[in-house]
One Martini backbone bead per residue (centre of mass of N, CA, C, O) as a GRO file, in nm:
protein
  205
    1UNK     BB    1   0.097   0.034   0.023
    2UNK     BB    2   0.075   0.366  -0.006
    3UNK     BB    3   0.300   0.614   0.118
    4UNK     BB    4   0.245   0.935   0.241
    5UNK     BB    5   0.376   1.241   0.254
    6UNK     BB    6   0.247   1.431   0.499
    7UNK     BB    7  -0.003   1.392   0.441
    8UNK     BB    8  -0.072   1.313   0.134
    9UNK     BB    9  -0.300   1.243  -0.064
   10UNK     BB   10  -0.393   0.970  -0.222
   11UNK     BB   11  -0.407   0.856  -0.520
   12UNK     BB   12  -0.727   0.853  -0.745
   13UNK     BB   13  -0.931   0.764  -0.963
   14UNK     BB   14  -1.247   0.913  -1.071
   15UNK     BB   15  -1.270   0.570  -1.123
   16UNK     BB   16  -1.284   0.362  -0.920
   17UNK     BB   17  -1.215  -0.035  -0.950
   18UNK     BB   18  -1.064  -0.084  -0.660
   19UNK     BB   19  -1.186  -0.099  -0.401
   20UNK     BB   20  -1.007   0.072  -0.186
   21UNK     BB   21  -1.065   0.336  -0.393
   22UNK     BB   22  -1.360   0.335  -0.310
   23UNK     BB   23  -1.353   0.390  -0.036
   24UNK     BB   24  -1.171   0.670  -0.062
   25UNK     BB   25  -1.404   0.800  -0.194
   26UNK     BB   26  -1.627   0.811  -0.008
   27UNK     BB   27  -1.477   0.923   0.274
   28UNK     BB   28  -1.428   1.231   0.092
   29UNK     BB   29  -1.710   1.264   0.052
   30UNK     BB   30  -1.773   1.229   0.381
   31UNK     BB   31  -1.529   1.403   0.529
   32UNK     BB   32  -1.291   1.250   0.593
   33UNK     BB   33  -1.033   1.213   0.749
   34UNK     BB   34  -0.719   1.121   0.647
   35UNK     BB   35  -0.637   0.989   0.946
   36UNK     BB   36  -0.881   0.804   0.872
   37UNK     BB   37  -0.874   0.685   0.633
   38UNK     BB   38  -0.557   0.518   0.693
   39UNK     BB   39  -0.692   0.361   0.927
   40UNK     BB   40  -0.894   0.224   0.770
   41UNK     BB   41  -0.769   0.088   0.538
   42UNK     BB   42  -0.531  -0.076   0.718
   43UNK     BB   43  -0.799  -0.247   0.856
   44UNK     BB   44  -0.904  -0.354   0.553
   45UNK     BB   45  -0.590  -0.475   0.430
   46UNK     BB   46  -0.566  -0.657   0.699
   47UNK     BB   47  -0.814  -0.828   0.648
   48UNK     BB   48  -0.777  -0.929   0.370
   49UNK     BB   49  -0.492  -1.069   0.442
   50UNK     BB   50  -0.622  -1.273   0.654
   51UNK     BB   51  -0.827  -1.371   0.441
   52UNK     BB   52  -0.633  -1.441   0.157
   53UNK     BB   53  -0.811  -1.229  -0.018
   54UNK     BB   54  -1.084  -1.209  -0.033
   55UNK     BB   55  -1.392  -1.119  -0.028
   56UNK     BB   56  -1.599  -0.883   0.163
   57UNK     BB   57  -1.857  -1.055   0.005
   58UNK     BB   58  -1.769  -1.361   0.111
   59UNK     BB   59  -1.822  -1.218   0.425
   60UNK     BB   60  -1.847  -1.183   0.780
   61UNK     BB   61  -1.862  -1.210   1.116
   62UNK     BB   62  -1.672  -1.456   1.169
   63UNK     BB   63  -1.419  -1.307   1.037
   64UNK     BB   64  -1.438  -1.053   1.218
   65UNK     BB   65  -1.393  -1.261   1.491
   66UNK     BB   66  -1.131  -1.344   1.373
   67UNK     BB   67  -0.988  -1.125   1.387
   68UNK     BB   68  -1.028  -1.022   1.664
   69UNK     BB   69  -0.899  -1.248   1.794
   70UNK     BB   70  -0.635  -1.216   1.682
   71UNK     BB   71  -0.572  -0.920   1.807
   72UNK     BB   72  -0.567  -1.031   2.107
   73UNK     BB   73  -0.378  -1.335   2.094
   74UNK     BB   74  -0.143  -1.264   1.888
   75UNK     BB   75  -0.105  -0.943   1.942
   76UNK     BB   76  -0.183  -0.814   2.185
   77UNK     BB   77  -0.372  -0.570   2.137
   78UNK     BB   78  -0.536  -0.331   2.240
   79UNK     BB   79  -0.853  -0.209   2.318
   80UNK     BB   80  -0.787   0.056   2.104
   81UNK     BB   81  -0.719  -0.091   1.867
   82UNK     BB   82  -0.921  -0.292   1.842
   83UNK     BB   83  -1.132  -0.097   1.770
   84UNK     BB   84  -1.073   0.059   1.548
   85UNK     BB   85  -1.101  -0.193   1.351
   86UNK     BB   86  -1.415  -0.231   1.431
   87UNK     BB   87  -1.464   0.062   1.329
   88UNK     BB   88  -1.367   0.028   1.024
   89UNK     BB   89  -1.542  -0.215   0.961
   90UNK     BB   90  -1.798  -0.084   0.998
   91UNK     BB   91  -1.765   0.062   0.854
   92UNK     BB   92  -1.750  -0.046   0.557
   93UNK     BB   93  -2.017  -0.256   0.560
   94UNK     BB   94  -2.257  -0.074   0.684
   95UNK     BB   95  -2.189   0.186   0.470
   96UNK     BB   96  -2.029   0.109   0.217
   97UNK     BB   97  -2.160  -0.164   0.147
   98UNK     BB   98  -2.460  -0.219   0.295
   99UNK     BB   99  -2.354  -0.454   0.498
  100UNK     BB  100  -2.484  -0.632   0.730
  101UNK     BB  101  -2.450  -0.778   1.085
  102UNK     BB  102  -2.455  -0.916   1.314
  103UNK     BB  103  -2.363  -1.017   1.613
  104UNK     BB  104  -2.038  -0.985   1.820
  105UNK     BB  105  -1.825  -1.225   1.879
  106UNK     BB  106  -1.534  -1.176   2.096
  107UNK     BB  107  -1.227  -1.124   2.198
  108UNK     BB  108  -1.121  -0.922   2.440
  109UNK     BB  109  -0.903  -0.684   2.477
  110UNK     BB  110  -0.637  -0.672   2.779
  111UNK     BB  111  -0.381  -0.513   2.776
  112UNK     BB  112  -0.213  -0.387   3.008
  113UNK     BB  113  -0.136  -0.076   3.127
  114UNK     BB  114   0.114   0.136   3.059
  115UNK     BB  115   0.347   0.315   3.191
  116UNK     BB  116   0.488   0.606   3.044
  117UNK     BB  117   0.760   0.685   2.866
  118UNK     BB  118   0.929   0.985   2.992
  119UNK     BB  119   1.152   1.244   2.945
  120UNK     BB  120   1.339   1.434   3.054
  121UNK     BB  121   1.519   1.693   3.036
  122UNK     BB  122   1.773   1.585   2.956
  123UNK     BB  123   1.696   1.455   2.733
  124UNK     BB  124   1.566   1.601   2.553
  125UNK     BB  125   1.827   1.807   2.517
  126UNK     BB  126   1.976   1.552   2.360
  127UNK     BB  127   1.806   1.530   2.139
  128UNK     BB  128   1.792   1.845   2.056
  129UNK     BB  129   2.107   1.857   1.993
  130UNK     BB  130   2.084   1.665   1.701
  131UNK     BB  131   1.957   1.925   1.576
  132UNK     BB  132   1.750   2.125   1.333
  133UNK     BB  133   1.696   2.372   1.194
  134UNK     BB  134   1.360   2.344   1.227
  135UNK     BB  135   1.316   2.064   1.391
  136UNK     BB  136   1.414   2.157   1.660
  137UNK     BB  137   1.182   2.372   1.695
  138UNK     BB  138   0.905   2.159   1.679
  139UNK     BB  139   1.001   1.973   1.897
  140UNK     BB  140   0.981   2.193   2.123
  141UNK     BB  141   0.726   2.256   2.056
  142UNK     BB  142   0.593   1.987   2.138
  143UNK     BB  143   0.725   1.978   2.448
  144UNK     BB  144   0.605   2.281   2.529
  145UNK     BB  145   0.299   2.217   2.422
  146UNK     BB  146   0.211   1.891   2.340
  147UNK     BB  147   0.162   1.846   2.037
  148UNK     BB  148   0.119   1.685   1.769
  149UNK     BB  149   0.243   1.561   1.485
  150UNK     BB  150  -0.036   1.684   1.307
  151UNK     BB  151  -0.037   1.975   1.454
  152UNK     BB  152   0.216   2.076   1.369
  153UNK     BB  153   0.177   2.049   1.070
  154UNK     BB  154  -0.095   2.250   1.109
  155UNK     BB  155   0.042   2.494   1.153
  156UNK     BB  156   0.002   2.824   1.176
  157UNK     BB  157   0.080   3.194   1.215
  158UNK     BB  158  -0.248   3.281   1.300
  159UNK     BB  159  -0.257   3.064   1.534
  160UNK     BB  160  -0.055   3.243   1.698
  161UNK     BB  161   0.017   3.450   1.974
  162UNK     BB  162   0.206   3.658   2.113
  163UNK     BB  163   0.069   3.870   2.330
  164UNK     BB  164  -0.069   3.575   2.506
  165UNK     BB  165   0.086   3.336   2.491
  166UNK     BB  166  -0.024   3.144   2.228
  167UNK     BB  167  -0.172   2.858   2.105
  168UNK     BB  168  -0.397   2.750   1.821
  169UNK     BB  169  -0.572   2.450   1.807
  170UNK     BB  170  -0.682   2.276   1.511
  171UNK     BB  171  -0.812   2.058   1.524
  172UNK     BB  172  -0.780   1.812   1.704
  173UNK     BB  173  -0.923   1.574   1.915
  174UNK     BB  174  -1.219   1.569   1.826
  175UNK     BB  175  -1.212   1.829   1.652
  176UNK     BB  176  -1.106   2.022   1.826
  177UNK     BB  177  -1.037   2.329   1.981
  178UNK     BB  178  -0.745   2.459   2.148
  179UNK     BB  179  -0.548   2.578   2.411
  180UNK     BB  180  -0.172   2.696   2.417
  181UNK     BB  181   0.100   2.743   2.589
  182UNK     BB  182   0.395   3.001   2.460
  183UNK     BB  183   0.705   2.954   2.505
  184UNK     BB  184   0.869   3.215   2.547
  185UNK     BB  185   1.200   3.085   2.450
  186UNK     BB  186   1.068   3.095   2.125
  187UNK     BB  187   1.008   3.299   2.029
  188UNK     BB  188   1.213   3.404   1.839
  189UNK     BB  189   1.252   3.202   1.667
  190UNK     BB  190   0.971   3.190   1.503
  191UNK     BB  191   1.005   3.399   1.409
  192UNK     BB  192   1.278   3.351   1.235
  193UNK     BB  193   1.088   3.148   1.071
  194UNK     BB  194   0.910   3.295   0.972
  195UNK     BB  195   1.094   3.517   0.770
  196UNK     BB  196   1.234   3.256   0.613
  197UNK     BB  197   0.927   3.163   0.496
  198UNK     BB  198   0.880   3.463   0.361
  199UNK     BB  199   1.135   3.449   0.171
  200UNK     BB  200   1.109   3.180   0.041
  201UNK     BB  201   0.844   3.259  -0.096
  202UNK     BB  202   0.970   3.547  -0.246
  203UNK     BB  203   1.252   3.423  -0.346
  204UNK     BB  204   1.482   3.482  -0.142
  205UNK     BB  205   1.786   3.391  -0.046
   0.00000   0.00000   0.00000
């Protein structure tokens, strides 16, 4: 499967005739976003090479609750990887194929929650350490404002506010837009990278 660069959606012909680029087209149709596209798409081409490339018109429950138990028993994957996956293949069957199934029987994943791996400040300064801007600036940014990298990367000018200092994320995790504080530390910096990126847009050398 093509993997797109930097989140740039996949091309697909304006009439396609593969069911995977019918469903991504289907998806646009209906406003779904990117990053929901790709994580769809992803666990309905995991579940039809799960059962041998079948046709998914030739499939129903069994099979559906066959890959989630695969997913819970084999992968060991967490509760909410298996939902994702179920949420992904509910729309595919349900919303875009029009074809409904039973109430569906399989082992929940269980995977115990393990507390997240967390950075010390020593450390985030040696990986940062590591790097040039602009990526080391990007980088400072998601660490003192906590921005997800979706996030980072569709920051825009006019979303900052330097006078309050503030950083407005737009359409964040559950499309909700919300406000994070901007680490004065960085204000020059970015200020520096905003006139870099206006000269370069001027062609200016």
């Amino acid at each position: 499967m093509t993997k797109p660069a930097h989140g740039v959606p996949v091309a697909i012909p304006n009439q396609p005739t593969r069911l995977i680029d019918q469903f991504r087209a289907w998806l646009r149709r209906n406003n779904y976003r990117y990053q929901t596209e790709q994580t769809y798409v992803h666990w309905v081409v995991a579940y039809i090479r799960f059962h041998d490339k079948r046709h998914p018109k030739e499939m129903g429950a069994p099979e559906i609750e066959k890959f989630l138990d695969y997913l819970a028993v084999r992968r060991l994957c967490s509760v909410g990887t298996q939902k994702i996956a179920l949420n992904a293949l509910n729309c595919f069957y349900r919303k875009f194929m029009q074809i409904d199934f039973e109430k569906l029987s399989f082992r929940n994943a269980k995977r115990p929650p393990r507390v997240p791996v967390v950075l010390s400040d020593n450390e985030a300064m040696a990986i940062f350490s590591k790097l040039n801007d602009p990526w080391r600036l990007m980088a400072e940014i998601m660490y003192g404002t906590g921005l997800r990298v979706s996030e980072m990367l569709r920051l825009r000018i006019k979303d900052i506010d330097f006078d309050q200092g503030i950083i407005i994320v737009r359409e964040g995790k559950g499309r909700k837009d919300r406000v994070t504080m901007l680490p004065a530390s960085l204000t020059d910096r970015i200020c520096t990278q905003i006139d870099l990126a206006k000269e370069e847009r001027n062609g200016r050398p």
